[in-house]
Gaussian input, Z-matrix of N, CA and C with variables (Angstrom, degrees):
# hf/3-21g

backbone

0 1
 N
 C     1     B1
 C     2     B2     1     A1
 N     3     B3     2     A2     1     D1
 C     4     B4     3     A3     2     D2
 C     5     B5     4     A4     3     D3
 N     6     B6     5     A5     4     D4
 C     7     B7     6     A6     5     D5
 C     8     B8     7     A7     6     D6
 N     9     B9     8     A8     7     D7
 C    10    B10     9     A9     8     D8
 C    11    B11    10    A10     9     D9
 N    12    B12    11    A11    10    D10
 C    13    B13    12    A12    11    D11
 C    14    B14    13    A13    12    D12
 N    15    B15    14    A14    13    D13
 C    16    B16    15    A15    14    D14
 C    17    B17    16    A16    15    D15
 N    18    B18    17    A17    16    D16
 C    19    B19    18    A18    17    D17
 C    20    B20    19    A19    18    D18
 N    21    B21    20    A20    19    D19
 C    22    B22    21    A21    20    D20
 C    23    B23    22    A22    21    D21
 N    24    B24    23    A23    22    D22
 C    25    B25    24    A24    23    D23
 C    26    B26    25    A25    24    D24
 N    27    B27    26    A26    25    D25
 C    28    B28    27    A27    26    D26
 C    29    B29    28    A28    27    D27
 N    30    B30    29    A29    28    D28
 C    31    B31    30    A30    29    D29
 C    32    B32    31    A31    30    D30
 N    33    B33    32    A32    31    D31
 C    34    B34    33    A33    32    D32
 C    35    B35    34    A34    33    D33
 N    36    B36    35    A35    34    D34
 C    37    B37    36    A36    35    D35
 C    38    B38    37    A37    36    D36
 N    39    B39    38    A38    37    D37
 C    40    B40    39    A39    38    D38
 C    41    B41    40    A40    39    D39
 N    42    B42    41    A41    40    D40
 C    43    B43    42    A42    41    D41
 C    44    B44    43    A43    42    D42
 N    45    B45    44    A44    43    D43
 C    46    B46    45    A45    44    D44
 C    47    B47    46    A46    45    D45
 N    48    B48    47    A47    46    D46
 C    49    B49    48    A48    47    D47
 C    50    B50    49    A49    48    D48
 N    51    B51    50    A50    49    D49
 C    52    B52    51    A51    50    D50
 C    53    B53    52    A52    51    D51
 N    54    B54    53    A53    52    D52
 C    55    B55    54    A54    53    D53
 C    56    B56    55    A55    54    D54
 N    57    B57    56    A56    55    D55
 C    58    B58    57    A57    56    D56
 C    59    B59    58    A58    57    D57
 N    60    B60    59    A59    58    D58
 C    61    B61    60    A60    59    D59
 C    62    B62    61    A61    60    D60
 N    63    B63    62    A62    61    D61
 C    64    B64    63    A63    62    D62
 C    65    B65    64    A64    63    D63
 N    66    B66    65    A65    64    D64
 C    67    B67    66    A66    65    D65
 C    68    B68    67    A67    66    D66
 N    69    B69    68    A68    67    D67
 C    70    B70    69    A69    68    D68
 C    71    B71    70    A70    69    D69
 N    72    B72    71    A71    70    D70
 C    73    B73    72    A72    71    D71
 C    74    B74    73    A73    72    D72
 N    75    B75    74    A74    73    D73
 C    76    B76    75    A75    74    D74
 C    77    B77    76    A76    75    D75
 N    78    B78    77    A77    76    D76
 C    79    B79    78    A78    77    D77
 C    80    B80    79    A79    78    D78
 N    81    B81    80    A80    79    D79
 C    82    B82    81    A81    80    D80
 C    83    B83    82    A82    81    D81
 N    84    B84    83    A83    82    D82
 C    85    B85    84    A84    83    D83
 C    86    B86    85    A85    84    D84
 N    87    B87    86    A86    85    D85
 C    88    B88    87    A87    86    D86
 C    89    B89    88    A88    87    D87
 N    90    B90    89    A89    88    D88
 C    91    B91    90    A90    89    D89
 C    92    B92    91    A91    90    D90
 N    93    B93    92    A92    91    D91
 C    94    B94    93    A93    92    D92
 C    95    B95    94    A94    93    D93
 N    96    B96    95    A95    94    D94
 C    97    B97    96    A96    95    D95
 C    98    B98    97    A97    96    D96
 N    99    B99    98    A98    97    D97
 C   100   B100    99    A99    98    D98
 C   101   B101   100   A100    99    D99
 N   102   B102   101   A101   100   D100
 C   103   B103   102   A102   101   D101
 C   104   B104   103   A103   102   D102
 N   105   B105   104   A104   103   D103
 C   106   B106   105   A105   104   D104
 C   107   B107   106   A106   105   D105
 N   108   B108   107   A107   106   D106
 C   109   B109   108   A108   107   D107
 C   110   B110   109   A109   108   D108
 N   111   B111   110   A110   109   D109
 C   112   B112   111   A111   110   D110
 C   113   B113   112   A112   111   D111
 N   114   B114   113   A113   112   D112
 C   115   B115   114   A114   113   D113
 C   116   B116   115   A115   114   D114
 N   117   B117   116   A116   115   D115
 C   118   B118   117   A117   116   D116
 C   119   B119   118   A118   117   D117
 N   120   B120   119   A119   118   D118
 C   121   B121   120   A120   119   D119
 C   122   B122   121   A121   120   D120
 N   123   B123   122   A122   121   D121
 C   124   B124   123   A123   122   D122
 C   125   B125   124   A124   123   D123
 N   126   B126   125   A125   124   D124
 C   127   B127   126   A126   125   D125
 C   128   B128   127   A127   126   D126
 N   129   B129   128   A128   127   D127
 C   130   B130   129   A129   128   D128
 C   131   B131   130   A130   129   D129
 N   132   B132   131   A131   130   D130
 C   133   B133   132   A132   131   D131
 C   134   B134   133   A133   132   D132
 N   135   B135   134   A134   133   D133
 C   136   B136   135   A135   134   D134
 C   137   B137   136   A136   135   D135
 N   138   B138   137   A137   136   D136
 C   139   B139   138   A138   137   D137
 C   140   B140   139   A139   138   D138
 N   141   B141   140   A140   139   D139
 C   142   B142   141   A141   140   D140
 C   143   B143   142   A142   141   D141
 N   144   B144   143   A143   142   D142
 C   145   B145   144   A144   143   D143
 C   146   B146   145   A145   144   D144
 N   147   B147   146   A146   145   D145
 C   148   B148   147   A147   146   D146
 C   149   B149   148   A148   147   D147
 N   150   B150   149   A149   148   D148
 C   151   B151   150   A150   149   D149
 C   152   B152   151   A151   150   D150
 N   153   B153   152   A152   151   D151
 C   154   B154   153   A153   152   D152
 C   155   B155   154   A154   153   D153
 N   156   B156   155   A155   154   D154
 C   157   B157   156   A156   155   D155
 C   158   B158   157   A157   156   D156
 N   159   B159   158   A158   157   D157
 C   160   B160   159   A159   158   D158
 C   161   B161   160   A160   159   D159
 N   162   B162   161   A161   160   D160
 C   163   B163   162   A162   161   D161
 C   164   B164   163   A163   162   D162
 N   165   B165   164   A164   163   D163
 C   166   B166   165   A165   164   D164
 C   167   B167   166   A166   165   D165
 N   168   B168   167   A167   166   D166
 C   169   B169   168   A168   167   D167
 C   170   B170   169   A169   168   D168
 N   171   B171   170   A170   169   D169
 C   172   B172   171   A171   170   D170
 C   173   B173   172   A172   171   D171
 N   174   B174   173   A173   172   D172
 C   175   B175   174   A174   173   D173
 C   176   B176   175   A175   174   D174
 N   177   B177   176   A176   175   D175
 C   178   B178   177   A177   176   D176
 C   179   B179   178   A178   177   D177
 N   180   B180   179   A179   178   D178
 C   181   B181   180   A180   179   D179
 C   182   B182   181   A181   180   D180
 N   183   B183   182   A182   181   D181
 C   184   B184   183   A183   182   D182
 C   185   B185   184   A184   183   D183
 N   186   B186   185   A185   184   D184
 C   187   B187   186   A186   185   D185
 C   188   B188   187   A187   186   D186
 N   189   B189   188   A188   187   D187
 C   190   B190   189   A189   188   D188
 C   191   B191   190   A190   189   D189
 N   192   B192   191   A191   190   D190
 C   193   B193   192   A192   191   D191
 C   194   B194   193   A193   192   D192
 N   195   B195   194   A194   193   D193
 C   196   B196   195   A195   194   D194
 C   197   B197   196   A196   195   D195
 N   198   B198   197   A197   196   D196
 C   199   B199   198   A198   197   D197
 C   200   B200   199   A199   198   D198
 N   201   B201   200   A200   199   D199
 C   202   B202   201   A201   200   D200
 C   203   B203   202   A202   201   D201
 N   204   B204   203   A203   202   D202
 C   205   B205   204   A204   203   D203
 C   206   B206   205   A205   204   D204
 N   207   B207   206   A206   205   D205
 C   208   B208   207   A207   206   D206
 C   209   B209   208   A208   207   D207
 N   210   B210   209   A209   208   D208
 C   211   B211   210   A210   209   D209
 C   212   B212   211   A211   210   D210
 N   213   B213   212   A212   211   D211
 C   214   B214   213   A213   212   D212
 C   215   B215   214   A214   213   D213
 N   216   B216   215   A215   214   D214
 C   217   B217   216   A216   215   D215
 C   218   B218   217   A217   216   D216
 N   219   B219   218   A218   217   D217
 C   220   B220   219   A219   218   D218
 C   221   B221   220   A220   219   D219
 N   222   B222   221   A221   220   D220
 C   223   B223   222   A222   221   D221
 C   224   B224   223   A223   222   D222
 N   225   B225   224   A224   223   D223
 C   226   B226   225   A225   224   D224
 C   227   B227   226   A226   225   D225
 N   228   B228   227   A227   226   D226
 C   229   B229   228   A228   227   D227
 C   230   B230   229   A229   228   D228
 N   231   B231   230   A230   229   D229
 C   232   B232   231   A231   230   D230
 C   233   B233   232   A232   231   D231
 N   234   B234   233   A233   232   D232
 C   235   B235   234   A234   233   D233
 C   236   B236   235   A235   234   D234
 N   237   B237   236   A236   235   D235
 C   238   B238   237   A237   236   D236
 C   239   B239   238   A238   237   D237
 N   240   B240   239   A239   238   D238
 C   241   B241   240   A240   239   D239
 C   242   B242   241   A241   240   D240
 N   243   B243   242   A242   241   D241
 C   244   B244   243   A243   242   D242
 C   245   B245   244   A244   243   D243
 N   246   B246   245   A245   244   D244
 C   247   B247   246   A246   245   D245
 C   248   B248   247   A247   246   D246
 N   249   B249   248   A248   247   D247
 C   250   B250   249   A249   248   D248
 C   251   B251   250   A250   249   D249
 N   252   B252   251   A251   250   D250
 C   253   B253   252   A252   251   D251
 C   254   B254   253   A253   252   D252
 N   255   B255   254   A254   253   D253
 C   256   B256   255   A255   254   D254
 C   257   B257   256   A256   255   D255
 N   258   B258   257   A257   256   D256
 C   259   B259   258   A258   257   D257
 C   260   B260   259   A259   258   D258
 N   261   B261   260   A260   259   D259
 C   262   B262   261   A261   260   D260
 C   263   B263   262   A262   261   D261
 N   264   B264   263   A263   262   D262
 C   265   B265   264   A264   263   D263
 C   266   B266   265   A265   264   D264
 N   267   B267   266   A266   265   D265
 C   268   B268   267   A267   266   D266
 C   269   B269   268   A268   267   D267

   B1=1.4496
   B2=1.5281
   B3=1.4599
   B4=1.2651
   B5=1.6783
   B6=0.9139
   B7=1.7086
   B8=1.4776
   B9=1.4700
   B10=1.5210
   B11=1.6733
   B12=1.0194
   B13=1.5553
   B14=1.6764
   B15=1.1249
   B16=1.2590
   B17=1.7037
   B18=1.2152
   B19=1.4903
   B20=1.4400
   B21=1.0962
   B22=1.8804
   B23=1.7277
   B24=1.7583
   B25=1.5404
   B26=1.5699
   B27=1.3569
   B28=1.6534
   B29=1.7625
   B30=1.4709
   B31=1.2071
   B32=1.8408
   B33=1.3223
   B34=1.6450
   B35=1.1944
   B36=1.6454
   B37=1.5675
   B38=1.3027
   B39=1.5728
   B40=0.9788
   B41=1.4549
   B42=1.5631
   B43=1.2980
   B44=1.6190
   B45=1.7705
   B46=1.6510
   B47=1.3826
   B48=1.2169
   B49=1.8181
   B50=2.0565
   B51=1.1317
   B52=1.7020
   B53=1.3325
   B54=1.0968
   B55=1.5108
   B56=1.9809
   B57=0.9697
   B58=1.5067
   B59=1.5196
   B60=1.8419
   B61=1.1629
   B62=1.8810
   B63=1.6314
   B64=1.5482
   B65=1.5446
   B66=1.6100
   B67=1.4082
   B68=1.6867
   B69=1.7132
   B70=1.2138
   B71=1.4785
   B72=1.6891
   B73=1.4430
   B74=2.1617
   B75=1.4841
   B76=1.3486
   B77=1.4991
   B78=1.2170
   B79=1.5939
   B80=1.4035
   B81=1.5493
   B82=1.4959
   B83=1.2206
   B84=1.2311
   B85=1.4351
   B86=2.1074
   B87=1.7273
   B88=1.3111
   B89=1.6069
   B90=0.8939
   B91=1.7882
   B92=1.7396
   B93=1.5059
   B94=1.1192
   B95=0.8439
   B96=1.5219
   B97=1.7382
   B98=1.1893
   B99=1.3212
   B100=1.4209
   B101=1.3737
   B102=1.6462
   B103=1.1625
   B104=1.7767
   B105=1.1924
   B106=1.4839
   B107=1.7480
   B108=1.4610
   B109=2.1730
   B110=1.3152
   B111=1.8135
   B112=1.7748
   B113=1.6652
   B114=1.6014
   B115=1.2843
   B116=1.6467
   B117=1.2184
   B118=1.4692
   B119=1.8164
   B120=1.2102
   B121=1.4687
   B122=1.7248
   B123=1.1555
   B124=1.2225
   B125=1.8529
   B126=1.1978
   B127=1.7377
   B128=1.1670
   B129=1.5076
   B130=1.1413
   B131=1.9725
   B132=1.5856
   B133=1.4635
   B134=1.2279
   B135=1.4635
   B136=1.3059
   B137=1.3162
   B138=1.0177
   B139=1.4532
   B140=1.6408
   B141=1.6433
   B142=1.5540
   B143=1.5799
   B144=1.0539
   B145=1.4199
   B146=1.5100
   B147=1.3422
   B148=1.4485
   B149=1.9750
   B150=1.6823
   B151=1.2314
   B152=1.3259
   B153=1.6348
   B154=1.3264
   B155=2.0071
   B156=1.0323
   B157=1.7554
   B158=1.4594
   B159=2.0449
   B160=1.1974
   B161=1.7756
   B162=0.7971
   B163=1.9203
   B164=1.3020
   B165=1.6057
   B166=1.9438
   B167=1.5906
   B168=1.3295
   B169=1.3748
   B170=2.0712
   B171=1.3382
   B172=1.9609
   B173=1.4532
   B174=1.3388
   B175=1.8101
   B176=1.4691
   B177=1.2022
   B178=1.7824
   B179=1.7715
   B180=1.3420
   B181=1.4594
   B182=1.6013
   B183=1.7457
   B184=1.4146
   B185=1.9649
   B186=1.3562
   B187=2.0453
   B188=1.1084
   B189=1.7545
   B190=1.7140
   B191=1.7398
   B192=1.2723
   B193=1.5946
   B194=1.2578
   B195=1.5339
   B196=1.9131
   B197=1.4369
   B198=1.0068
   B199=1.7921
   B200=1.9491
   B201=1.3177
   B202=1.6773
   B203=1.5581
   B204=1.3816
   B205=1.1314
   B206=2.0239
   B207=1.1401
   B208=1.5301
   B209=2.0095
   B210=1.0641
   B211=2.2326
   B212=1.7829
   B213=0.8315
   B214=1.6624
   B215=1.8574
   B216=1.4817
   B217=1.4711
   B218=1.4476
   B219=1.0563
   B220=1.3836
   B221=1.5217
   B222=1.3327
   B223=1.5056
   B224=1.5140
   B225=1.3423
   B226=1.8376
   B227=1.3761
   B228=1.1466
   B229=1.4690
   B230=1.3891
   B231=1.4052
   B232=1.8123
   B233=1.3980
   B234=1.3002
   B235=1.1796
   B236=2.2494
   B237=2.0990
   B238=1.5751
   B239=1.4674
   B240=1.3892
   B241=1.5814
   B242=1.7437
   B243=1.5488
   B244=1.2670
   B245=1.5633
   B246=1.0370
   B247=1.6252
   B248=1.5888
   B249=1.5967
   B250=1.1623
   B251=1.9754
   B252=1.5086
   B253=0.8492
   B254=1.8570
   B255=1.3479
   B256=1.3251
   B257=1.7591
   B258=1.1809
   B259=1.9292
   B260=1.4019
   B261=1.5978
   B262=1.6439
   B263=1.4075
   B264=1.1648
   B265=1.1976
   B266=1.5816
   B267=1.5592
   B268=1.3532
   B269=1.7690
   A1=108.80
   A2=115.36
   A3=106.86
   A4=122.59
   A5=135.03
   A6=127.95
   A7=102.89
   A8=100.24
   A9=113.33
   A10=125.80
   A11=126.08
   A12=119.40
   A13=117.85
   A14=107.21
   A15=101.47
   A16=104.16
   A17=115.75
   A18=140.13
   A19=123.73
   A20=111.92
   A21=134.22
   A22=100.42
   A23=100.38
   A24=100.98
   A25=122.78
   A26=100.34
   A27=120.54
   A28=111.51
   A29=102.08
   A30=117.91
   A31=117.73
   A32=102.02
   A33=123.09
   A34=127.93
   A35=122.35
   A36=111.78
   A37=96.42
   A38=120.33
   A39=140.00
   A40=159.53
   A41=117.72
   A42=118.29
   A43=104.12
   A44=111.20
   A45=108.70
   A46=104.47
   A47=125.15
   A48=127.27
   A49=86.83
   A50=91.80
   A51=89.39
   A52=117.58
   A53=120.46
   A54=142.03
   A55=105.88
   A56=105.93
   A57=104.66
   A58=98.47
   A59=133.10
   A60=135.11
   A61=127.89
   A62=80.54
   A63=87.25
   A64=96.80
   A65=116.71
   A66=111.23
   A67=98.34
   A68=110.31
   A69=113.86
   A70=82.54
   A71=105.04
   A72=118.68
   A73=104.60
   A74=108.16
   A75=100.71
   A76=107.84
   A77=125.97
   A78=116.48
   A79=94.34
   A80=114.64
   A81=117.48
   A82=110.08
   A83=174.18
   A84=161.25
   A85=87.32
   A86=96.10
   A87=103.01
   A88=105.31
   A89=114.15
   A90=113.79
   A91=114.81
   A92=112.67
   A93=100.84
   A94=126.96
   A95=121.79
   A96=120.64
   A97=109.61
   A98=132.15
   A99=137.83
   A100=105.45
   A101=125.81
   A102=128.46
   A103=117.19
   A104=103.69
   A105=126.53
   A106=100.88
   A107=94.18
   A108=94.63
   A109=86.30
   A110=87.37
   A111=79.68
   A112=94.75
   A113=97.64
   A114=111.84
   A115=108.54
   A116=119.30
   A117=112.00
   A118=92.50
   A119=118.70
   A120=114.08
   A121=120.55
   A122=119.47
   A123=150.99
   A124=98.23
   A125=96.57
   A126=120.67
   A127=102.25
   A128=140.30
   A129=141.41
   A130=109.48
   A131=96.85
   A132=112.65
   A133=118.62
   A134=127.34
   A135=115.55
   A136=134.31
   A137=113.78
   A138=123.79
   A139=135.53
   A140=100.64
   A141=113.10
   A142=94.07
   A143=158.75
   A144=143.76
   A145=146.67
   A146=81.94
   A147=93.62
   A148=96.48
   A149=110.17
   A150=123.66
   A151=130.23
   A152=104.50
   A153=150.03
   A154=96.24
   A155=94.97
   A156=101.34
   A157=102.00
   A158=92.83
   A159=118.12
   A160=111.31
   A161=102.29
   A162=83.86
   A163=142.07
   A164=94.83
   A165=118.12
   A166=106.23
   A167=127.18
   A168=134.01
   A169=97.92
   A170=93.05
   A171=92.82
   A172=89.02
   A173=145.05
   A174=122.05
   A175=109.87
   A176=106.82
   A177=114.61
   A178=89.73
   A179=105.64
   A180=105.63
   A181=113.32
   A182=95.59
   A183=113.01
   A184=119.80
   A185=88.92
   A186=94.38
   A187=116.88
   A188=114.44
   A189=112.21
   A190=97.65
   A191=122.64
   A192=106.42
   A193=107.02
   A194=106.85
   A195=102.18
   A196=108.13
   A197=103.18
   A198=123.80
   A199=85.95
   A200=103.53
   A201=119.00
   A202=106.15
   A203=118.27
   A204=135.05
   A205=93.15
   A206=132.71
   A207=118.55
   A208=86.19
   A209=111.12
   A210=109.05
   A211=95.45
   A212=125.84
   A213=127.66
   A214=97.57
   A215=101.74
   A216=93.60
   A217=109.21
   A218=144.91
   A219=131.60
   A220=117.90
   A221=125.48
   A222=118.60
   A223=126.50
   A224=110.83
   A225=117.78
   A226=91.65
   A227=135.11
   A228=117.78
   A229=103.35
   A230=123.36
   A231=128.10
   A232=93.86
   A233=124.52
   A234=117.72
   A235=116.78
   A236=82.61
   A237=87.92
   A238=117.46
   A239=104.62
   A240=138.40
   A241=93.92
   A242=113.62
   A243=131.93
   A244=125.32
   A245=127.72
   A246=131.87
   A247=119.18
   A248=111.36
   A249=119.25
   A250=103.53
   A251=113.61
   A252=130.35
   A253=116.16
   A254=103.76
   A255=108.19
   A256=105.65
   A257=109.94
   A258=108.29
   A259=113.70
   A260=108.90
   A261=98.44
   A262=114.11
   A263=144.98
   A264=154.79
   A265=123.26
   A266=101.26
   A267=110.20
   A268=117.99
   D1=137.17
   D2=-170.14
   D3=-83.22
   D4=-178.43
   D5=178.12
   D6=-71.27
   D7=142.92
   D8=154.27
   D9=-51.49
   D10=130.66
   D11=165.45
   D12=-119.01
   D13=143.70
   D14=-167.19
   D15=-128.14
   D16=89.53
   D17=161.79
   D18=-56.58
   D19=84.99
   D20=-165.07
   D21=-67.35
   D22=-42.23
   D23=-176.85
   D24=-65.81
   D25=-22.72
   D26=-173.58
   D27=-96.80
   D28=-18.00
   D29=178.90
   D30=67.28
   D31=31.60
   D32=-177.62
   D33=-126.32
   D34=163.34
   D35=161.24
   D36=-125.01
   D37=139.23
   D38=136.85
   D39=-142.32
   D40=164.92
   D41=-160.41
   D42=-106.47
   D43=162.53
   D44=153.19
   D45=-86.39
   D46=-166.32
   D47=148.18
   D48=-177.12
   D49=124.12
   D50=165.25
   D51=72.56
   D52=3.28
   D53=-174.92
   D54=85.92
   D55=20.88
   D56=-165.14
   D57=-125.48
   D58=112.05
   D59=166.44
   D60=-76.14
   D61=144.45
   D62=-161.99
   D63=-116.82
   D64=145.13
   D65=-168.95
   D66=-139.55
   D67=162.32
   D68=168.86
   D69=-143.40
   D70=115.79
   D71=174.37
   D72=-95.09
   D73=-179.25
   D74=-158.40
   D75=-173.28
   D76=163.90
   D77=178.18
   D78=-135.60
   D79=150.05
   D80=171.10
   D81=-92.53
   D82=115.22
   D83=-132.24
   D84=172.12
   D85=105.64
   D86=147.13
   D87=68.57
   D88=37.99
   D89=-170.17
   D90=54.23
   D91=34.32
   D92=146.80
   D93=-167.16
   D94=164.45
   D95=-157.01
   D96=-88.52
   D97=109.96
   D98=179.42
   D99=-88.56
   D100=110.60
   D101=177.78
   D102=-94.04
   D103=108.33
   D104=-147.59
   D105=-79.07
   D106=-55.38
   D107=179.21
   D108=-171.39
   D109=139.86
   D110=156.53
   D111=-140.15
   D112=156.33
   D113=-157.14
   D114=-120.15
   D115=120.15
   D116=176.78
   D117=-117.58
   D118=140.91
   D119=169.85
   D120=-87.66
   D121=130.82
   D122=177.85
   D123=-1.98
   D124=-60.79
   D125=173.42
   D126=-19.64
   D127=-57.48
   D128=-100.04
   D129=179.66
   D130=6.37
   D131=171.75
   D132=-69.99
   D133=163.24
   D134=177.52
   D135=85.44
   D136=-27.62
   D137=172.27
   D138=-104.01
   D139=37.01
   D140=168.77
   D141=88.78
   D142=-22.92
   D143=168.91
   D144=-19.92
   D145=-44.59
   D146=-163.07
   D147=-102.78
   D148=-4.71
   D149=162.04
   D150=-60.89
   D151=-35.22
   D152=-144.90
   D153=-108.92
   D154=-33.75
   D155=175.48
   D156=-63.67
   D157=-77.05
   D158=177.09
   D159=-35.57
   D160=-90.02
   D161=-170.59
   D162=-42.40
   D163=-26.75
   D164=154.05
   D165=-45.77
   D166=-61.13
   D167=-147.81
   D168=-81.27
   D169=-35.31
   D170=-175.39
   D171=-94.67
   D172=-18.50
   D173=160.01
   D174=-66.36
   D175=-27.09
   D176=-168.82
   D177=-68.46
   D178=-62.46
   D179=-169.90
   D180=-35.11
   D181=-62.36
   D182=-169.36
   D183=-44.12
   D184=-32.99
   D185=173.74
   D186=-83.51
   D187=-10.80
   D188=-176.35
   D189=-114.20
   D190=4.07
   D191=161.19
   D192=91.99
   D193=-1.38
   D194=174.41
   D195=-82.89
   D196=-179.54
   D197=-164.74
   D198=-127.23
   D199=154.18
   D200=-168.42
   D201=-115.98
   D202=127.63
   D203=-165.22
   D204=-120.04
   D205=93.84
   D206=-160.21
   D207=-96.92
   D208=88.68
   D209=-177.86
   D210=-81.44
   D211=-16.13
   D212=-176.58
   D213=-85.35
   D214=149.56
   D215=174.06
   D216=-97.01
   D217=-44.64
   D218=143.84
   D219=-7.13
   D220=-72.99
   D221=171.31
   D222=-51.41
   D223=-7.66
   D224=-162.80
   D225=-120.85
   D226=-9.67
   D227=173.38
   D228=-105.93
   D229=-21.67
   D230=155.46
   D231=-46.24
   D232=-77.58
   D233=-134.61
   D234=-70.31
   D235=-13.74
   D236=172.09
   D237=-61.96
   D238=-28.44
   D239=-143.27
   D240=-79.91
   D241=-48.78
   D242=177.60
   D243=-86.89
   D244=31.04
   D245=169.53
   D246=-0.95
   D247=-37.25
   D248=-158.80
   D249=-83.78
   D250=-1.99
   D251=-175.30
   D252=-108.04
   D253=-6.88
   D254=-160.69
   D255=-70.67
   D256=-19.32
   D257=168.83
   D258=-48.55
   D259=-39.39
   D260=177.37
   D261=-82.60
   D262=6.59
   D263=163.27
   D264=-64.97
   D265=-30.78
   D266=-161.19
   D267=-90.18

């Protein structure tokens, strides 16, 4: 699986896998990261990806001092899923 990238100008992280890119886009608003959608294509579902976004984007948060806004439902049922993360939530 290839590395995460995390594109500040685009306001996203993303991966290849299979020749097919997978993204978790986001807004910065007010010290916090509003995670907007993230999209893995069908191709390439299922196989931890979009897990792999998700925890990239709330570690990313966690070193820059933002607080996590998860607006995608994919990101908000991760983040139930992850307890150990729930400080940036608050």
């Amino acid at each position: 699986m290839n590395p995460i990238e995390h594109d500040r100008d685009a306001s996203c992280f993303r991966t290849s896998f299979e020749g097919q890119e997978a993204t978790l886009e986001y807004e910065r608003v007010d010290g916090w990261m509003v995670i907007t959608h993230t999209r893995v294509p069908q191709e390439v579902s299922g196989r931890g990806i979009a897990s792999r976004l998700t925890r990239t984007a709330f570690e990313a948060a966690r070193e820059e001092g933002l607080q996590v806004r998860p607006m995608c439902s994919y990101a908000a049922g991760w983040a139930e899923r992850h307890p150990e993360y729930k400080s940036l939530l608050e």
